[in-house]
C-alpha positions in Angstrom: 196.3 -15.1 69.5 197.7 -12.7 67.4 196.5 -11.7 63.7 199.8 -13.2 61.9 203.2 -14.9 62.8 205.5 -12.7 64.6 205.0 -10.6 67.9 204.7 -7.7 65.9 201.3 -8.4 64.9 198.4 -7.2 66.3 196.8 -9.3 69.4 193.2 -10.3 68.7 193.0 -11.9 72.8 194.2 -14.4 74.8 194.2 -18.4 74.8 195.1 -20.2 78.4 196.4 -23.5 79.4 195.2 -26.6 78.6 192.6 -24.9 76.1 192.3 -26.9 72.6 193.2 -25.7 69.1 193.5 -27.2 65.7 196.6 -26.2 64.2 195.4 -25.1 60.2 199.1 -24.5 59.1 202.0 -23.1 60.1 204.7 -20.2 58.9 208.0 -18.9 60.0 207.8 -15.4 61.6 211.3 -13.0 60.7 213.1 -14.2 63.5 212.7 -17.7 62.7 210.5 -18.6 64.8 207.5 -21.2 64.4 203.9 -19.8 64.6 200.9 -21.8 64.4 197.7 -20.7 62.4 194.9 -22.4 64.9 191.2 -22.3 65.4 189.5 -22.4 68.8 188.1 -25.9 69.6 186.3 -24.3 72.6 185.5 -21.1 73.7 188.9 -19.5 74.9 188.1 -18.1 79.0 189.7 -15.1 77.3 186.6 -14.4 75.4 187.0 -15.5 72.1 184.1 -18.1 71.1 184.6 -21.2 69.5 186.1 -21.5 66.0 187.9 -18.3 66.1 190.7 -18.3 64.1 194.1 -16.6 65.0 198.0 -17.1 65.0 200.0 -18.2 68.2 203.5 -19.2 68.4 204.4 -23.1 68.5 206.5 -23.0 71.3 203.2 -23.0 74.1 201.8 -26.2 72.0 201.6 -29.8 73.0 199.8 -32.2 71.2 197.0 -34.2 72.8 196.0 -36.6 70.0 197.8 -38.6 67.4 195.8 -39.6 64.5 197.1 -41.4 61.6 199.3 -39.8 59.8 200.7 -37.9 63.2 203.5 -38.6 65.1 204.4 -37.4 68.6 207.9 -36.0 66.6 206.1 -34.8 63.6 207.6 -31.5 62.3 204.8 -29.0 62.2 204.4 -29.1 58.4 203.2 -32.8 59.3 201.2 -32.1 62.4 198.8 -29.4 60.3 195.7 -30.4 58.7 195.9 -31.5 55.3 193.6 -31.5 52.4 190.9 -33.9 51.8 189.1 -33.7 55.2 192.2 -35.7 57.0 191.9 -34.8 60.6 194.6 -32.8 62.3 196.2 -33.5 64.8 194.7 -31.9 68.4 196.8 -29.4 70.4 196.5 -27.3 74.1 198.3 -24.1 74.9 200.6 -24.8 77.5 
């Protein structure tokens, strides 16, 4: 997990397979690439704790869950949470 999009920002620790995050929103890094603004569902076995918030790039995520509203092709500006208490769709680092 990194403190913003884009490899350039500071690392805050790590997040391993199959570990589960909620994706809060999502942004475009310089290069173009996706990045994911997600909280910790668990404690990571990196040793971040539960809740911690952080940025990690889209491309390691897979969704795990589809509630309403989520598709298994939504784009990611669809698969973030919404206002309004709408739950997000769940997601593992792969």
């Amino acid at each position: 997990m990194r403190t913003g999009p884009g490899t350039g920002r500071t690392i805050l620790g790590l997040v391993y397979d199959g570990e589960p995050v909620q994706v809060i929103t999502s942004a475009y890094d310089d290069t173009g690439q996706v990045w994911g603004e997600v909280m910790l569902q668990t404690a990571s076995a990196g040793g971040l704790p539960a809740g911690y918030v952080g940025w990690g790039t889209e491309e390691y995520l897979y969704r795990v869950t589809t509630p309403e509203g989520c598709s298994e092709r939504a784009a990611p500006s669809l698969s973030r949470r919404q206002g309004g208490g709408t739950p997000a769709c769940s997601r593992r680092l792969c």
